[in-house]
Wavefront OBJ file of the C-alpha trace (Angstrom):
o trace
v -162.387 128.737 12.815
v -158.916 128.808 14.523
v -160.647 131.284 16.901
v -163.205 129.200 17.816
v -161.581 126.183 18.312
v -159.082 127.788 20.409
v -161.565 129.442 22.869
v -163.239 125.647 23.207
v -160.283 123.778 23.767
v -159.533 126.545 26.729
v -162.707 126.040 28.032
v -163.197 122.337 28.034
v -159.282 122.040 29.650
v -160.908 124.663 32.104
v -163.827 122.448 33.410
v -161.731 119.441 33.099
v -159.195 121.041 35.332
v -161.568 122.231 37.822
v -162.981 118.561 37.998
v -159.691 116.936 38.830
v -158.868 120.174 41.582
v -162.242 119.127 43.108
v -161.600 114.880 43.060
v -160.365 115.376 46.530
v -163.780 116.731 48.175
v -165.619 114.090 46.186
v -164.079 110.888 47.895
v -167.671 110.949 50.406
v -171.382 110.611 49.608
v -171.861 114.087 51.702
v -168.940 115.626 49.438
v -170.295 114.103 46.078
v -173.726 114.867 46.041
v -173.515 118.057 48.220
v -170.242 119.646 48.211
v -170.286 118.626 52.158
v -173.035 121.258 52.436
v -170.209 124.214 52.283
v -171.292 126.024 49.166
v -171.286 129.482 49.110
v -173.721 132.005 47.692
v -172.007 132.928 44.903
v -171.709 129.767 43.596
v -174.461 128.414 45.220
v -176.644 131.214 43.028
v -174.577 130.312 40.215
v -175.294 126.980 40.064
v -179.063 127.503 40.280
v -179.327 130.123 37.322
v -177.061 127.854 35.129
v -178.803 124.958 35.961
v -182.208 126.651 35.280
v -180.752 128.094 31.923
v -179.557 125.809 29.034
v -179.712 125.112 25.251
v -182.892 124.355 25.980
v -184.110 128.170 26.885
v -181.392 129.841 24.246
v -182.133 127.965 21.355
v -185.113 125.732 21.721
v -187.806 128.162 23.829
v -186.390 131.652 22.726
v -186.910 130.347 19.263
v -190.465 128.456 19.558
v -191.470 131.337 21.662
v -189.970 134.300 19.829
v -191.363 133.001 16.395
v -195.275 132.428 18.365
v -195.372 135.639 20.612
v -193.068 138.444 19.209
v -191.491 140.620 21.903
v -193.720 139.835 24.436
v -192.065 136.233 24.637
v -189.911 138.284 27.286
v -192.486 138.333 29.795
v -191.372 134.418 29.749
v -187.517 135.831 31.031
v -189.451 138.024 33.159
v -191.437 135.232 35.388
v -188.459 133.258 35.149
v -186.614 135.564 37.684
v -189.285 137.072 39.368
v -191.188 134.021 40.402
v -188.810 131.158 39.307
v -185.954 133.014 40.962
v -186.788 135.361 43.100
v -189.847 133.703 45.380
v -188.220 130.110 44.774
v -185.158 131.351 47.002
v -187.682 133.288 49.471
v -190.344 130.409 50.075
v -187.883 127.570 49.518
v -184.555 128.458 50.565
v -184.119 128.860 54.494
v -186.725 126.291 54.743
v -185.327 123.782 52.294
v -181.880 124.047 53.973
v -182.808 123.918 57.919
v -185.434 120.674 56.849
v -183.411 118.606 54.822
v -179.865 119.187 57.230
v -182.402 118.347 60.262
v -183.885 114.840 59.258
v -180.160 114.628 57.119
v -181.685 114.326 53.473
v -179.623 114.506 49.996
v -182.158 114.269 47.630
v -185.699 114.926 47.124
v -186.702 111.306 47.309
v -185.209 111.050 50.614
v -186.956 113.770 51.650
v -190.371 112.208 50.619
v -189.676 109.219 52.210
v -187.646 110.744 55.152
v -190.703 113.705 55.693
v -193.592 111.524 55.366
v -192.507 108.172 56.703
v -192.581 106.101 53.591
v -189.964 104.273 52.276
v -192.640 103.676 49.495
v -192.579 106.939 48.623
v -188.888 107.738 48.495
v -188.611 104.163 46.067
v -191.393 105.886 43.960
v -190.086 109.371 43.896
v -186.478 108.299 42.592
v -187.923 106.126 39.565
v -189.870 109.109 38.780
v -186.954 111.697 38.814
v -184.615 109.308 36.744
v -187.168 108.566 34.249
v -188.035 111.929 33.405
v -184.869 113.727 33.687
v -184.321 111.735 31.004
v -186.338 113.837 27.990
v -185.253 117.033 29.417
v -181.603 116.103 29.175
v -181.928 114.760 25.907
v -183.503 117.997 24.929
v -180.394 120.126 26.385
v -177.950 117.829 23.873
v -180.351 118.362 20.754
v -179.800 122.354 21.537
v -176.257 122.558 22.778
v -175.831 120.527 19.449
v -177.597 121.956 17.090
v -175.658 125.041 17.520
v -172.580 123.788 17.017
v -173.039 122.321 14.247
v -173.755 125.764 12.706
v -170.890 126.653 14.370
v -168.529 124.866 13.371
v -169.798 122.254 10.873
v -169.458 119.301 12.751
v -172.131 116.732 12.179
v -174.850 116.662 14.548
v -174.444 113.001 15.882
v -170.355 113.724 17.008
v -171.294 116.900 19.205
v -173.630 114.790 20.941
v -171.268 112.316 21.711
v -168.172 114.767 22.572
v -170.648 116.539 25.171
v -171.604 114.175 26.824
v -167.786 112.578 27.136
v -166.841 116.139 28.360
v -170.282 116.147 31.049
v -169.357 112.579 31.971
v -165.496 113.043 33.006
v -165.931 116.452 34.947
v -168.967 115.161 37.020
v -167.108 111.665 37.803
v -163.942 113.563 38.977
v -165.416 116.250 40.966
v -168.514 116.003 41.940
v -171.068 118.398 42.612
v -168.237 121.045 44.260
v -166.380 120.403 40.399
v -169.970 121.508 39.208
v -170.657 124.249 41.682
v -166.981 125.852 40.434
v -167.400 125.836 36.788
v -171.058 126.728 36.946
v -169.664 130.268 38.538
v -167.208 130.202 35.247
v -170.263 129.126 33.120
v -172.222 131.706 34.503
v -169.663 134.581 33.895
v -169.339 133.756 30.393
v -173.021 133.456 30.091
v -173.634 137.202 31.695
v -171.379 138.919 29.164
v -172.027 136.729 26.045
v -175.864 137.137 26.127
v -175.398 141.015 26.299
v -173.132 141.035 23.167
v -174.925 138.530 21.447
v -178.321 140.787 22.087
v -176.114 144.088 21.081
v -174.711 142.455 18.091
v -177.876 140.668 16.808
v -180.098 143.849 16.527
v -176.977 145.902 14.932
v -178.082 143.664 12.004
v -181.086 145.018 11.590
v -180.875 148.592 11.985
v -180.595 148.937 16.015
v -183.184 148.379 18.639
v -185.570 151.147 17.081
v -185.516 149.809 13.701
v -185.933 146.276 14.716
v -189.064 146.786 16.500
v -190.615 149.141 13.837
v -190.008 145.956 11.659
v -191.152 143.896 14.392
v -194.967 146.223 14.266
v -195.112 145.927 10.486
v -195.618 142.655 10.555
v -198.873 140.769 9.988
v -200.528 138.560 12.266
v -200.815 134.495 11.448
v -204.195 134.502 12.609
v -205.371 137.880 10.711
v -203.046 138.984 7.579
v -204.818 141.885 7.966
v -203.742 143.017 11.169
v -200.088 144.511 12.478
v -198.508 144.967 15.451
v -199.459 141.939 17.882
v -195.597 141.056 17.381
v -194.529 144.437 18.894
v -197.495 144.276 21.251
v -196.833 143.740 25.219
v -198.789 140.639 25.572
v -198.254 139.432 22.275
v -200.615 138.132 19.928
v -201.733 135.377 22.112
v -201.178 135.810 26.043
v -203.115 132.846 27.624
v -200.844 130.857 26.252
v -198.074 132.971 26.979
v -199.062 132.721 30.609
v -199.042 128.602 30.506
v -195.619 128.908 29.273
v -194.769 131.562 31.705
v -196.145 129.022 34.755
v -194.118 125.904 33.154
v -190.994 127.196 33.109
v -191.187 129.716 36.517
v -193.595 127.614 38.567
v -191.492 124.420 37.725
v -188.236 125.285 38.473
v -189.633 124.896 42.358
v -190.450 120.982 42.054
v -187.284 119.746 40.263
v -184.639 117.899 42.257
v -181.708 118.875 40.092
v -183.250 123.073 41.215
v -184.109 122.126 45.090
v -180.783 120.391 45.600
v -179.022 123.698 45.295
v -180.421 124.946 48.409
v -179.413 121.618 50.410
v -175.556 122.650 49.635
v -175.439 126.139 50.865
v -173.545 126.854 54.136
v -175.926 129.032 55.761
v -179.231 131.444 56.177
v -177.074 134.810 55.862
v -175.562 133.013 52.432
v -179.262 132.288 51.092
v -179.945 135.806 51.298
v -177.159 136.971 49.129
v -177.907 134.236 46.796
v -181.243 135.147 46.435
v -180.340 138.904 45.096
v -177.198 137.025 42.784
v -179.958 134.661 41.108
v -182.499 137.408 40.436
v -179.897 139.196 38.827
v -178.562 136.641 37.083
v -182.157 135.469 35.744
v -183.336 138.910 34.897
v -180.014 138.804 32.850
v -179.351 135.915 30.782
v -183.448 134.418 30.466
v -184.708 137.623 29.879
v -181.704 138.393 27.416
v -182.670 134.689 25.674
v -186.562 135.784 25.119
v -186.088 139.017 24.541
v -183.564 138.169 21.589
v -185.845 135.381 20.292
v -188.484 137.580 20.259
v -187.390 139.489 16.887
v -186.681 135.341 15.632
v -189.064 136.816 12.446
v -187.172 139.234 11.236
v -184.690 136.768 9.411
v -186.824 134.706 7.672
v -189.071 131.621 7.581
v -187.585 128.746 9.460
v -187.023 125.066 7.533
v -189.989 122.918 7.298
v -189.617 119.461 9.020
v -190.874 116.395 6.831
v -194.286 116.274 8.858
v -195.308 120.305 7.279
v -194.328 122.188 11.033
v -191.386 124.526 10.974
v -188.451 123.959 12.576
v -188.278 126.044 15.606
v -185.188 125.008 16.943
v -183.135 126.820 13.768
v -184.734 130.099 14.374
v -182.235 130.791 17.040
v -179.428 129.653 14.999
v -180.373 131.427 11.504
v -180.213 134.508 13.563
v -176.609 134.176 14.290
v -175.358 132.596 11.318
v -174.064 135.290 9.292
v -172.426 137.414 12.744
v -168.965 137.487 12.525
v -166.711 134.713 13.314
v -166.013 135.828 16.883
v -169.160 136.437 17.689
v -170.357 132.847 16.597
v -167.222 131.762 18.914
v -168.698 133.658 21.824
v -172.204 132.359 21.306
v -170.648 128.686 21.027
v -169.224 129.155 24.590
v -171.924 130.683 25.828
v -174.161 127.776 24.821
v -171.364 125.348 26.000
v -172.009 126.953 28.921
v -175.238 126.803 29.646
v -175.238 123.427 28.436
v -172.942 122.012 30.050
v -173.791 123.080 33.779
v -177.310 121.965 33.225
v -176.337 118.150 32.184
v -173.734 118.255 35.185
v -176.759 118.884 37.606
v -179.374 116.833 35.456
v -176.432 113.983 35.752
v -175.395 114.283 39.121
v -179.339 114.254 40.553
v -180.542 111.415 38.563
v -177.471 109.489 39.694
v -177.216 110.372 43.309
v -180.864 109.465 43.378
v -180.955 105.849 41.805
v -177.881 105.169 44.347
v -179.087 106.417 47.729
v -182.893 106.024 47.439
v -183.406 102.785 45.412
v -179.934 100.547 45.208
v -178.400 101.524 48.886
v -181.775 102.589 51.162
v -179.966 103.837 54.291
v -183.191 103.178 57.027
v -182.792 106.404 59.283
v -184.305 107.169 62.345
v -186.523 109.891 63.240
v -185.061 113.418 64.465
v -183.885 113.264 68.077
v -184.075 109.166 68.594
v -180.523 107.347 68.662
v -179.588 104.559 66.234
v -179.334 101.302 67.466
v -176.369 99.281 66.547
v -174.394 101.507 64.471
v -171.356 100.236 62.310
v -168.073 100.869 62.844
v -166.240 103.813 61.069
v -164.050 101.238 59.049
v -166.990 99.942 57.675
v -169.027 102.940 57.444
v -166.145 104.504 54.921
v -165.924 101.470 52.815
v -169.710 101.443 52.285
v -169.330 105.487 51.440
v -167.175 104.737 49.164
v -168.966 102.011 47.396
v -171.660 104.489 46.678
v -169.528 107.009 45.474
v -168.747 104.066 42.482
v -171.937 103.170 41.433
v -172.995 107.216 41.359
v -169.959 107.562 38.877
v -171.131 103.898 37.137
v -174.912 105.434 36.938
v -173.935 109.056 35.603
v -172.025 106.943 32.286
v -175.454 104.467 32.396
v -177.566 107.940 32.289
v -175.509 110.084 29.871
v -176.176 107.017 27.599
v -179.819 106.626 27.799
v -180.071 110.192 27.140
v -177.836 109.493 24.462
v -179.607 107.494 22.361
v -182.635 110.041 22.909
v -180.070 112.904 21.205
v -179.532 110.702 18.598
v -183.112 110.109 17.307
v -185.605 112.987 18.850
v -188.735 112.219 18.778
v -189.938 115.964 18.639
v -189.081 119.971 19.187
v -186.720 120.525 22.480
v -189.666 122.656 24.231
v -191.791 119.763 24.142
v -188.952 117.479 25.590
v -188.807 119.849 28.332
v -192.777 120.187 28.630
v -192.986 116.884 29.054
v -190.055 116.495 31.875
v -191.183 119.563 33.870
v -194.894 118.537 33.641
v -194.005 115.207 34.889
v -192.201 116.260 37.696
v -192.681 119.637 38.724
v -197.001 118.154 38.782
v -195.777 115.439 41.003
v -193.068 117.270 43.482
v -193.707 120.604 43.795
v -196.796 120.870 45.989
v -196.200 118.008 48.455
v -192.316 119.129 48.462
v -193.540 123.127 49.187
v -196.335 122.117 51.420
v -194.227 119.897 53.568
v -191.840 122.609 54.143
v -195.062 124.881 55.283
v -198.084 122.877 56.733
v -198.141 119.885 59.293
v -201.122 118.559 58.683
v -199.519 116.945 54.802
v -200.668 113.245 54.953
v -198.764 110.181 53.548
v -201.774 109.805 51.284
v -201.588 112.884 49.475
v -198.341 112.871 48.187
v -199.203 109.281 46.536
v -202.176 111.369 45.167
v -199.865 114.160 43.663
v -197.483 111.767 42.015
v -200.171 110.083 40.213
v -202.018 113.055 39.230
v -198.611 114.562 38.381
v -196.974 111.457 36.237
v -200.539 110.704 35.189
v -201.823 113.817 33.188
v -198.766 113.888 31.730
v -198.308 110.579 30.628
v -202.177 110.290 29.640
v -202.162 113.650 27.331
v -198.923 112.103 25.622
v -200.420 108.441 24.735
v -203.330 110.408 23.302
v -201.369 111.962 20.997
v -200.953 115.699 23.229
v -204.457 117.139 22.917
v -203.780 119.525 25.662
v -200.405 121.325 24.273
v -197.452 119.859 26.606
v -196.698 123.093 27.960
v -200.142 123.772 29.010
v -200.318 120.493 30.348
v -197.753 120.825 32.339
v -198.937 123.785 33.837
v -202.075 122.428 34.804
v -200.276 119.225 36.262
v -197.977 121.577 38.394
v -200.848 124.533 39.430
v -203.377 121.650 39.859
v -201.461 119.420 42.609
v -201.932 121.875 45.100
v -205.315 121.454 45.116
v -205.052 117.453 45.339
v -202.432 117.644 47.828
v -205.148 119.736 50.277
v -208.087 117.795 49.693
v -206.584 114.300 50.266
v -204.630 115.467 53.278
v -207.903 116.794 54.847
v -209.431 113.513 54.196
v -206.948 110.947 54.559
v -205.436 109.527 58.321
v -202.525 112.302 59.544
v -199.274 111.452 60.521
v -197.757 110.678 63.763
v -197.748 114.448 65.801
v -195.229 113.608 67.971
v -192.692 112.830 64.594
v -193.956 115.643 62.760
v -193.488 117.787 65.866
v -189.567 116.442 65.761
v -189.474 117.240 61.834
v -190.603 120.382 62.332
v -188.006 121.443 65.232
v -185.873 122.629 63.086
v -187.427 126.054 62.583
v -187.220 127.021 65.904
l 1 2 3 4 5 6 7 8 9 10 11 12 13 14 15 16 17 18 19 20 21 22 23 24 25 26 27 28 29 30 31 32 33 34 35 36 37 38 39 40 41 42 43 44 45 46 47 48 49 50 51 52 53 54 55 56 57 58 59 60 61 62 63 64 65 66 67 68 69 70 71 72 73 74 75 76 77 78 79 80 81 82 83 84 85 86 87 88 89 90 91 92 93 94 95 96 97 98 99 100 101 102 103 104 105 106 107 108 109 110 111 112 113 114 115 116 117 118 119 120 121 122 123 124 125 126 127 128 129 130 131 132 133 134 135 136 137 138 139 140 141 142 143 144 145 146 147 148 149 150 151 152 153 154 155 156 157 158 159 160 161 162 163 164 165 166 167 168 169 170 171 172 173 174 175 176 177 178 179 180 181 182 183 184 185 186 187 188 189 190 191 192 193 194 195 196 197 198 199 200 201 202 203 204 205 206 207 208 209 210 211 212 213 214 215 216 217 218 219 220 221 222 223 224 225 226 227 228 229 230 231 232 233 234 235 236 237 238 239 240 241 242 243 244 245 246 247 248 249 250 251 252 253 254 255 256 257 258 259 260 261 262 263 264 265 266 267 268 269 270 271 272 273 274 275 276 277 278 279 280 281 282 283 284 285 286 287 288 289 290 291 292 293 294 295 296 297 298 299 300 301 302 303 304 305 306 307 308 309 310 311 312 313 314 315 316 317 318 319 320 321 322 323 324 325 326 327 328 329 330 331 332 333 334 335 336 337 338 339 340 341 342 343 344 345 346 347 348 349 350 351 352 353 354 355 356 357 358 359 360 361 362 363 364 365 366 367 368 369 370 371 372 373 374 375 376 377 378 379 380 381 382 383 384 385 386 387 388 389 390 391 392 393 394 395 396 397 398 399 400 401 402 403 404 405 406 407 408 409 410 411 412 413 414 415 416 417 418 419 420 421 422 423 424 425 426 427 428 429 430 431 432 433 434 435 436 437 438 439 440 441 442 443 444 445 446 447 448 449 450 451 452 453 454 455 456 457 458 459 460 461 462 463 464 465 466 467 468 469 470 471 472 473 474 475 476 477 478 479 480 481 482 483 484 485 486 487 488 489 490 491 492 493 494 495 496 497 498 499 500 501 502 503 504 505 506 507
């Protein structure tokens, strides 16, 4: 116990440290949000893969997923870095980076509105980011708590509220620069820990061999009388696997707190190394996560909730429960970790996007036309500054909404996260990836997307999820392509001459 306190009160005087170093940087909107758009690729790359990777993926999907499809959950760590990492930095990156700096966007509601000439739209898109970020951050604090209070035996409710104190005060001081530093410390700790977590897990039973001869002994939940579909490579049921595979690869391209980290990078040659850092670092710590979830049967039946269904989020933590003591302590930091980075983005976005798209709507003009009547720089810092307060006021008013989520959750963290990604990933991703690509996007079809996107999602949960959440949320996200095409060929285009100006920037 002494070791594991120690190692947390090092690391939480760590990111607390690194907040204050960064207050300095924070004092502007432009050094807030977006570290002045001076990120590097290290951290940059960083910052992405521990964003992407939480409590959420190490104890609440790696279990769920582990316990439903055996080994072949893995495939899930697998199209994380392939096509959540990999082709997110290829097709998004450069693109994301020359667009938003040209028409001078910091979130992805001020690109919607900025890119398609609607303030409508930008209004829209932030109320729709903040409301649903909302679940999925709830869903990181039921993991990141959950396993410490096997840990360390502190009651569920008081590791809520201590993480998201912790979140809060690095966040405020820093910024996103405070969160770009200790997600590269984050991410260190996450690298090593998942490999000794992995190495020390499967010593338990046997070895790597052993485990997954126990693994093919086992019977099947839909036969009894047939082994070896949890040793098998696509698992005992792979269209499934392949919806959650699409959710939680596909959607990582359509979320503002994931986008945002290509706004903040310096330049292309620094996208390029990032993009080979975040592989890595996927293939590393989500694959590790699935892969080590995926022998989740081997130590018993999980509890059964009051309403009959097992409780998948303490598969992850029965596993580790009897490693020794500084093992446990590694695992705790390496949750921390993951944890922790992801509520600083989740924070930071939801708060940077109530303040600059719905309370203080800057009206900008199009690329290449001059301002008329600008204020003076006196003025112009004052106002900065004012939004830098209520960013830091909205981060405590979100941690605390989120809050009182943690405190009473209404059901298992992968459906949380279903429901967030559906939600938002349906109703961003294809106007936000199209809009990078294709001119002819109309102002009418990204209306269309973030109805069909909110909508399915929002529809399947009043009726009680008869489509499972995941799969719902693949569908929403796969499915607004298609909506975004047809309305755009049908509905009046945009101005040429603007979306010439928009699109200058690639030249």
């Amino acid at each position: 116990m002494i070791i594991k306190i120690l190692l947390t009160i090092i690391f939480f005087a760590v990111m607390i440290g690194v907040g204050l170093y960064s207050r300095k940087q924070a004092s502007s909107v432009d050094g807030f949000v977006l570290g002045g758009r001076t990120v590097g690729p290290w951290l940059t790359a960083f910052a992405y893969g521990t964003s992407y990777f939480s409590a959420v993926v190490f104890v609440g999907y790696a279990g769920q997923f582990g316990w439903k499809y055996g080994m072949s959950s893995t495939w899930i760590g697998v199209g994380n870095a392939v096509i959540g990492s990999l082709l997110a930095w290829i097709l998004l990156g450069r693109r994301t980076k020359l667009m938003t700096q040209h028409i001078e966007s910091r979130t992805m509601p001020d690109f919607f509105g900025t890119r398609f000439d609607s303030q409508g739209l930008r209004v829209v898109a932030s109320v729709i980011a903040f409301v649903f970020l909302i679940p999925y951050t709830a869903g990181v604090y039921k993991g990141i708590s959950t396993l410490f209070e096997m840990g360390f035996g502190i009651p569920y409710e008081y590791c809520v509220v201590i993480m998201a104190i912790l979140t809060a005060v690095y966040v405020i001081l820093g910024g996103y620069k405070a969160t770009a530093m200790n997600d590269f410390i984050q991410g260190v700790i996450m690298l090593f820990g998942i490999v000794i977590v992995i190495a020390a897990v499967l010593n338990t039973q046997g070895g790597l061999t052993v485990a997954i001869e126990k693994m093919a002994a086992l019977p099947s939940d839909a036969d009894p009388n047939v082994n070896g579909k949890f040793a098998d490579w696509f698992g005992p049921d792979p269209w499934n696997l392949l919806g959650v595979v699409i959710l939680t690869s596909l959607g990582t391209w359509g979320l503002p707190q994931m986008v945002g980290k290509f706004y903040s990078i310096t330049d292309e040659s620094a996208i390029k190394r990032g993009t080979i850092i975040s592989t890595i670092f996927a293939f590393i710590v989500s694959g590790g996560c699935y892969f080590l979830g995926g022998f989740g049967r081997l130590f018993g039946m999980p509890p059964v909730l009051p309403n009959g269904k097992l409780a998948f989020d303490s598969i992850v933590p029965s596993m580790l429960v009897t490693l020794p003591d500084v093992i446990i302590a590694l695992v705790v930091l390496l949750v921390l970790s993951a944890s922790m980075s992801t509520l600083a983005s989740l924070v930071l976005t939801s708060s940077s996007t109530m303040t600059l798209d719905l309370i203080y709507r800057d009206k900008k003009s199009a690329p290449g036309e001059v301002e008329e009547g600008t204020i003076d720089d006196v003025v112009a810092e004052k106002i900065e500054r004012r939004k830098v307060v209520v960013m830091r006021v909205l981060i405590v008013f979100f941690i605390v909404i989120s809050l009182m989520i943690a405190l009473n959750p209404p059901t298992f963290i992968a459906q949380l996260m279903g429901i967030s990604w559906g939600a938002l990933a349906g109703a961003f991703l294809a106007p936000f990836m199209l809009g990078l690509y294709w001119r002819g996007v109309t102002t009418a079809s990204v209306w269309a997307c973030f109805i069909w996107g909110v909508g399915i999602t929002v529809i399947n949960m009043l009726l009680g999820n008869p489509i499972n959440p995941i799969n719902c949320g693949a569908i929403a996200m796969v499915g607004g392509f298609p909506v975004v095409w047809l309305v755009s060929l049908l509905s009046p285009k945009m101005n040429r001459e603007t979306v010439s100006k928009i699109f200058e920037c690639y030249k």
